[in-house]
C-alpha positions as CSV (number, residue, x, y, z in Angstrom):
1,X,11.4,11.3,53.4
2,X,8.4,10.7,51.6
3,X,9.0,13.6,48.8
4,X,12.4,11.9,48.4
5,X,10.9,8.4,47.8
6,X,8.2,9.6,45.7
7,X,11.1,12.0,43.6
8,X,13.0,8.2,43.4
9,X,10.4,6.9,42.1
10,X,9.3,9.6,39.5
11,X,12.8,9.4,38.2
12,X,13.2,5.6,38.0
13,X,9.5,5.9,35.9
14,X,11.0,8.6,33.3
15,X,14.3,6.8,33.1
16,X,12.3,3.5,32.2
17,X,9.5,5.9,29.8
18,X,13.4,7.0,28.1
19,X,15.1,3.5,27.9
20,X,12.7,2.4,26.0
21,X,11.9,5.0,23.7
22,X,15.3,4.7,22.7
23,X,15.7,4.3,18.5
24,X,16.8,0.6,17.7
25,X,20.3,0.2,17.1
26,X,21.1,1.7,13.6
27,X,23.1,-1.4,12.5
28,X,20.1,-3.9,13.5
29,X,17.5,-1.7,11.8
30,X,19.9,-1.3,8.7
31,X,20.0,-4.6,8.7
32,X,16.6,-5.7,8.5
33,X,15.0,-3.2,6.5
34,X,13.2,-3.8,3.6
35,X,15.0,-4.0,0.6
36,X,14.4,-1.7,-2.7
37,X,13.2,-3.2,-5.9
38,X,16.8,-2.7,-7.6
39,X,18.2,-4.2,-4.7
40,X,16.2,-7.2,-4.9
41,X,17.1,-7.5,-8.3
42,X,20.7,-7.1,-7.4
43,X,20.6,-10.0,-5.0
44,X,18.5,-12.0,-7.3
45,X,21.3,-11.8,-9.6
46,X,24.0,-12.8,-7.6
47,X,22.0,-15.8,-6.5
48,X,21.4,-16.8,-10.2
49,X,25.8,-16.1,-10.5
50,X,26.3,-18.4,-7.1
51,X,23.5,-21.1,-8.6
52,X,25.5,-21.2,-12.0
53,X,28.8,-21.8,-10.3
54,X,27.6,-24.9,-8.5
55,X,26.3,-26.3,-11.2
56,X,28.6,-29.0,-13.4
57,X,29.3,-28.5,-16.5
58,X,30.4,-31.4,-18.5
59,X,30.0,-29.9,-21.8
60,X,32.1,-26.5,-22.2
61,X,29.4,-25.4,-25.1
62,X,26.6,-25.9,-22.6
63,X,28.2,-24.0,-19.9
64,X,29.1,-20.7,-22.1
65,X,25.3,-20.9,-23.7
66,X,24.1,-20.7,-20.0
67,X,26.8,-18.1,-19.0
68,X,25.7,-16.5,-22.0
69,X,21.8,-16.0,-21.3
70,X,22.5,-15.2,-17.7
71,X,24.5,-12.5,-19.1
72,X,21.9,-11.2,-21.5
73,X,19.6,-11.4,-19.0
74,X,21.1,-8.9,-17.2
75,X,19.8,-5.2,-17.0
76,X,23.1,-3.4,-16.9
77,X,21.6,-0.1,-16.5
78,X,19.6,-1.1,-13.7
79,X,22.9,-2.5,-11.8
80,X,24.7,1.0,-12.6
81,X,22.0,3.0,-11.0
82,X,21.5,0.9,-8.0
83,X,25.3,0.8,-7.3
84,X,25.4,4.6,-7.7
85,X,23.0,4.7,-5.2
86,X,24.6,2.7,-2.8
87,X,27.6,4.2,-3.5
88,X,26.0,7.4,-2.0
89,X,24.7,5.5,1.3
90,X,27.3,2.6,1.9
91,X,25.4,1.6,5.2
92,X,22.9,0.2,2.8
93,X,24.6,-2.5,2.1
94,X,24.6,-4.0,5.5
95,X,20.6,-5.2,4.1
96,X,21.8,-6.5,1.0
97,X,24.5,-8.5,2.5
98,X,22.3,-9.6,5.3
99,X,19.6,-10.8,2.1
100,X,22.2,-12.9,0.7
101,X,23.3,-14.6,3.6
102,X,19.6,-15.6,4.5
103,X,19.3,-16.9,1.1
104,X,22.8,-18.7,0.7
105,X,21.9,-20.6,4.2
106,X,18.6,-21.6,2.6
107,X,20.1,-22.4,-0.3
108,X,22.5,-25.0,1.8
109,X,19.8,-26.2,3.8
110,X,18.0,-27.6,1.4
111,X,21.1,-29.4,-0.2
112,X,21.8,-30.8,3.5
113,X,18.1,-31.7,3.9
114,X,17.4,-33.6,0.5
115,X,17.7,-37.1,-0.3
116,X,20.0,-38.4,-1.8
């Protein structure tokens, strides 16, 4: 009776020793992993694109010369290769999406939270 306790016991330790050696879950980690250069640069792209369409425009000149240097500003070739390379690993995405979320919630945060 005592072997069988002790066997018990040894096989609730191991089973406990295996649970939590376990990998995280892919999707979490994926998540939350630390983005690449060119992936930063994507997302701080977009945010400038998301910044630029909240802002008003009253004057249609002023609006295309700030579309204008956002545009020029923008390292086409650098975008090409970093969505090539997503392209390849799709899964990646679930970071850069997660990135801009963090930063769009932020972003409305601080308009909820400043005086008016």
């Amino acid at each position: 009776m005592r072997s069988l306790s002790a066997c018990a016991a040894a096989v609730a330790t191991a089973a406990l020793l295996l649970c939590s050696c376990q990998s995280p879950d892919p999707i979490t980690k994926e998540k939350t992993r630390t983005l690449t250069p060119d992936e930063r640069y994507l997302v701080d792209y977009y945010m400038k694109i998301i910044e630029f369409e909240k802002l008003e425009h009253d004057n249609p000149a002023s609006r295309e010369e700030e579309r204008k240097e956002l545009d020029e500003n923008l390292d086409r070739e650098r975008i090409r290769r970093t969505l090539a390379e997503l392209e390849k690993k799709p899964e990646r995405w679930l970071a850069i999406y997660n990135r801009i979320n963090e930063l769009r919630y932020r972003s409305l945060e601080k308009e909820t939270n400043a005086p008016d």
